[in-house]
Every structure is written in C-alpha cells, then in structure tokens.
C-alpha positions in Angstrom: 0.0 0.0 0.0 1.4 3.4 -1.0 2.5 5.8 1.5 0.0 8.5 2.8 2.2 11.0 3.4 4.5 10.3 0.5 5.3 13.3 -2.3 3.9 11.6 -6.0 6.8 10.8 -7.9 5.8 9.2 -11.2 9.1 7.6 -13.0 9.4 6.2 -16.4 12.6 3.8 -16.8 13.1 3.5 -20.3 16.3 2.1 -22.9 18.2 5.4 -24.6 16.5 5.0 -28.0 17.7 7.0 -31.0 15.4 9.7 -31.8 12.1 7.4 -30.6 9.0 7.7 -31.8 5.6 10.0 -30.7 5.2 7.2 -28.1 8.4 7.7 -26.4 8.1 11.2 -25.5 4.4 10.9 -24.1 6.2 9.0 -21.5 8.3 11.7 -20.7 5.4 14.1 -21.0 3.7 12.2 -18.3 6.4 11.6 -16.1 8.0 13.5 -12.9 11.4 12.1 -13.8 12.6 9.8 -16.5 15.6 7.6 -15.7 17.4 6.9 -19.1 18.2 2.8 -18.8 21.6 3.0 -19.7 23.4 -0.6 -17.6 20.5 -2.0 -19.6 21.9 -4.8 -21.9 22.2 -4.1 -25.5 19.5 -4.8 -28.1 20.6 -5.9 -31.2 19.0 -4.5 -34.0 16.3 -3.1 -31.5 15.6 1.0 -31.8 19.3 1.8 -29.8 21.2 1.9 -32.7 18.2 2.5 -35.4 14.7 3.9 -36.6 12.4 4.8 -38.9 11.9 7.6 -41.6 9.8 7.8 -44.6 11.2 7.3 -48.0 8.6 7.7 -51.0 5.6 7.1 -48.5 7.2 4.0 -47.1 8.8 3.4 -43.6 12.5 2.8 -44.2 15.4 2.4 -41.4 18.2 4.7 -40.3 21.0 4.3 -38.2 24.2 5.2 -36.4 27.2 2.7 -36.9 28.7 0.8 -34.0 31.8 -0.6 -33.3 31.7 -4.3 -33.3 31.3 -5.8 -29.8 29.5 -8.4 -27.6 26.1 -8.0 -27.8 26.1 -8.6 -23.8 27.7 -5.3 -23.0 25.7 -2.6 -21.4 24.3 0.2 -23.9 26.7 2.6 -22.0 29.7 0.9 -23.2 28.6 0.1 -26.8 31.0 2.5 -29.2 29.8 4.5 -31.9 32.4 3.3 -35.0 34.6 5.9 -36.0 33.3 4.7 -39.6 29.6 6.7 -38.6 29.2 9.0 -41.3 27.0 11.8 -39.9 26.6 13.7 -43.3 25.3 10.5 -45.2 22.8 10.4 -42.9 21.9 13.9 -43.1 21.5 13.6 -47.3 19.5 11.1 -47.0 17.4 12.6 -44.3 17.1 15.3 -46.5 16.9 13.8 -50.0 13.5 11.6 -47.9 12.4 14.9 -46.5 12.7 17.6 -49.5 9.2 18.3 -49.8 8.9 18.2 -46.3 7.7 22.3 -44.8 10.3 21.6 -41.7 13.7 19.6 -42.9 15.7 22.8 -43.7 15.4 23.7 -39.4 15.2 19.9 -38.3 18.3 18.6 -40.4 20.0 22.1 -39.0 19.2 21.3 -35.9 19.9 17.6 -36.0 23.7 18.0 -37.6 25.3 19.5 -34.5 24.0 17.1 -32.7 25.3 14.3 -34.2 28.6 15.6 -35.0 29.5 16.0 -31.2 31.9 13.0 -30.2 30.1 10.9 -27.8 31.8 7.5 -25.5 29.0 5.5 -26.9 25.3 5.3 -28.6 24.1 5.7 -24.7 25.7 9.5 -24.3 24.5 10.3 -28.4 20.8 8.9 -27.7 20.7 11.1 -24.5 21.9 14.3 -25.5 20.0 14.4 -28.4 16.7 13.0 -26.6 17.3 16.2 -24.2 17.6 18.4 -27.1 14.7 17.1 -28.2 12.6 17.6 -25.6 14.3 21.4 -25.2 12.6 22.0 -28.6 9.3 20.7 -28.1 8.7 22.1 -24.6 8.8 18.7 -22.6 10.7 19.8 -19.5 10.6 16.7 -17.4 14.2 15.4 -15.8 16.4 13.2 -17.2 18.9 11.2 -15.3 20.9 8.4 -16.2 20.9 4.7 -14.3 24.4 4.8 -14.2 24.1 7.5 -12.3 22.2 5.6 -9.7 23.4 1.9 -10.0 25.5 0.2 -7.2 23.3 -3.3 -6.8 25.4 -6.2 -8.3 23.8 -9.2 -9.6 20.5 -8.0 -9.8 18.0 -8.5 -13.0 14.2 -7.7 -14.4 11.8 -6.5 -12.5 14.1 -6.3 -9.1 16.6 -4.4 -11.2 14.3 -1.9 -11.8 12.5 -1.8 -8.1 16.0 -1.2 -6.7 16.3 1.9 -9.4 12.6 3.3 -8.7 13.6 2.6 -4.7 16.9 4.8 -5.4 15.3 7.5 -6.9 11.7 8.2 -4.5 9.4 6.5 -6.8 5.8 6.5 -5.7 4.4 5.5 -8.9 6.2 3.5 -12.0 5.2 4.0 -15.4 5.6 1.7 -17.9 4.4 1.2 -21.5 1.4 -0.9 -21.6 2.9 -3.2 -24.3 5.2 -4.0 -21.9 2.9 -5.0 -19.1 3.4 -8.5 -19.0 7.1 -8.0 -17.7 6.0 -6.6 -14.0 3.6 -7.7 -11.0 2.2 -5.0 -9.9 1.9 -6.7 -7.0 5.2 -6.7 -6.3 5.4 -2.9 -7.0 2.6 -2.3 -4.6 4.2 -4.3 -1.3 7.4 -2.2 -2.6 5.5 1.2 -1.8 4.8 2.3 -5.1 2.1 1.5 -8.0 2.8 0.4 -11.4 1.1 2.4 -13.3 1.3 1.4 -17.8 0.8 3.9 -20.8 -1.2 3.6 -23.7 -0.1 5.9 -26.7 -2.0 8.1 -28.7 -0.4 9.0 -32.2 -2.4 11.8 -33.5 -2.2 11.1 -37.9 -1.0 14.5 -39.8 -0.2 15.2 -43.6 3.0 13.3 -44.6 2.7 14.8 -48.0 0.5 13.0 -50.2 0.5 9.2 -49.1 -1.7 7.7 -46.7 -0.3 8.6 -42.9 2.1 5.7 -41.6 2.3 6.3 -37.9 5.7 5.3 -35.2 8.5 6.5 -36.9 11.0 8.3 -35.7 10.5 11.6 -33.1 11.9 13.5 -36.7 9.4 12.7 -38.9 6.6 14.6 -36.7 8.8 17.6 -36.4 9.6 17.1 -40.3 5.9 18.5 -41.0 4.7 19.9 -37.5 5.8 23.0 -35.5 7.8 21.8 -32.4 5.2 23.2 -30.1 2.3 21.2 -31.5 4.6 17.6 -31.5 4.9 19.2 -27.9 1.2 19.3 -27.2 0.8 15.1 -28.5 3.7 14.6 -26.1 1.1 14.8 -23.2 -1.8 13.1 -24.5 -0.7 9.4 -23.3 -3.4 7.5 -22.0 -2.3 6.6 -18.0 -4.2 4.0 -16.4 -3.1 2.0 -12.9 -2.0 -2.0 -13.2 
C-alpha cells in the first residue's frame, strides 16, 4: 500500500533510443522524472542503434554505426564506430524529406548534434533526446541509471525496483505493451504503483501518401511546428496496473 504521506513521484525507466517515436516522448510528458536505462543490456537491432523515416511514402530504417562488440555489453559501453558517417545520414534525411515544410530547421538542428563526439550510442541517444525535448517544450528530468546503480547481480523487475527505490518512486510508469514483464503486485508491497501507458499517435499530412504512424520523433517535427509535437507529447493515455 502506498505511503499516505508520500510526495507523487511518477518515473518512467526507459532504454536510450535513438530519436524514438511520438510514443516515447508521451512518456516523458507524463512523467516527474525519467531515468534513461543505460546498464540495460544491448538490443541488437532493436531502436538503440536504429529507426524509422519515410522514404517515397514508405517506412524505411536509419542508423548510427557501432563498433563491433558483444552484444552482452551494457548500452553505455557500446562505441559508436569511428566509420559513422553523420553527413550520409543527413542527405539522406534530406533527400526523404525535400518536400517536407520543416527539414531545412530539423536537419539544422539535428547536424550538430550528431557531430559531437560521444563514448557510446548511450551518451549520443541522451543528449540528443534532451535536445529534443528542449525543442518541443517537454521539460521533465532526465537522469541516467548509471548515475544511480550500485546493486550487483541484480536482474528484471528487481533491477528496476531497486532503481525506482533509489530515486523516491511512488508510482512506475511503464508502457502498456510492456505489461506483461511486471507484477504489480510486487510494486505495490514495494511502496509504489505500477502504473502502464497507452499511446496516442495523433495522424498528420506526410505529403500525399496515406499517414504511416511510429517512426521516428523526426518525422513529426519534419511536418509539424515543435510546439504542437509538444502538445501530442502529453496526450498518453495513464491507467493503474
């Protein structure tokens, strides 16, 4: 049972994406803090390293090179290869994106970003999401788990109860897609309620083909003012596990 006297906290714990979708950032709209998963282990081929554009009205992938490594290393120490090519991807950003009302600002905006050396994907993901959320007006903190971490052999759901624990969680929230992973049972004799997300992705004009929604944070901003992608940030649907 949750603490009476207890200051809400809501906390999202989520993987450093690159450039995530709509989705994403309604967590972070909703939250009090958001705790970037960076001792998480690595995904391959998973949205750390890659996303999704639109080429010719269909979904195509992106991504930043990495150095080649075990795929058991935390995100944190996964290396960006010093092959990356950040002005590839920015043509072919733009060459997707030419008819696009935004790409001139975005891919200005974007360039920097990339550019600046980072120790792995985890620190490029990071900066750029909190650049990203500077632009839309999404203000919420953003911390990283290594900043936190100090339990050893830990794993799943007690992993994460030990972070929420760290940080003054009162309430967890938590993708509902990903609901199955948790007992909120186990979050409730913890002191705090797991709490799961359902996202909302509003359609807008792509141009002239038929909407294709969850691609990357970029395509939204490719054809929307930042304050508006701002204003879909907080329309998540919360509900209690």
């Amino acid at each position: 049972m949750l603490n009476a006297g207890r200051t809400r906290k809501r906390v999202v714990l989520m993987q450093p994406y690159l450039l995530p979708y709509l989705g994403y950032y309604q967590l972070l709209g909703a939250a009090e803090l958001f705790v970037s998963y960076d001792t998480a282990q690595f995904i391959k081929n998973g949205w750390i390293e890659r996303n999704r554009y639109l080429l010719d009205g269909e979904p195509r992938w992106f991504n930043v090179a990495l150095e080649k490594s075990s795929h058991t290393l935390p995100i944190l120490h996964k290396r960006i290869s010093k092959g990356f090519d950040v002005r590839d991807l920015i043509n072919k950003l733009a060459h997707a994106y030419r008819k696009a009302p935004n790409a001139s600002f975005v891919l200005s905006w974007l360039q920097p970003l990339l550019e600046e050396p980072a120790a792995s994907i985890a620190e490029l993901n990071i900066r750029v999401l909190k650049a990203s959320c500077a632009l839309i007006g999404v203000t919420t903190p953003i911390i990283t788990a290594s900043e936190l971490e100090n339990e050893a052999g830990l794993s799943g759901q007690a992993r994460v109860l030990a972070l929420m624990k760290a940080v003054g969680a009162s309430h967890y929230l938590n993708p509902s897609a990903g609901a199955f992973l948790y007992d909120a049972g186990a979050f409730s004799a913890a002191g705090m309620q797991l709490q799961l997300l359902q996202a909302r992705l509003p359609s807008y004009r792509q141009g002239s083909q038929d909407f294709k929604p969850g691609l990357s944070i970029l395509d939204a901003l490719m054809f929307n003012p930042a304050h508006t992608v701002g204003e879909w940030a907080r329309q998540g649907v919360i509900t209690d596990a």
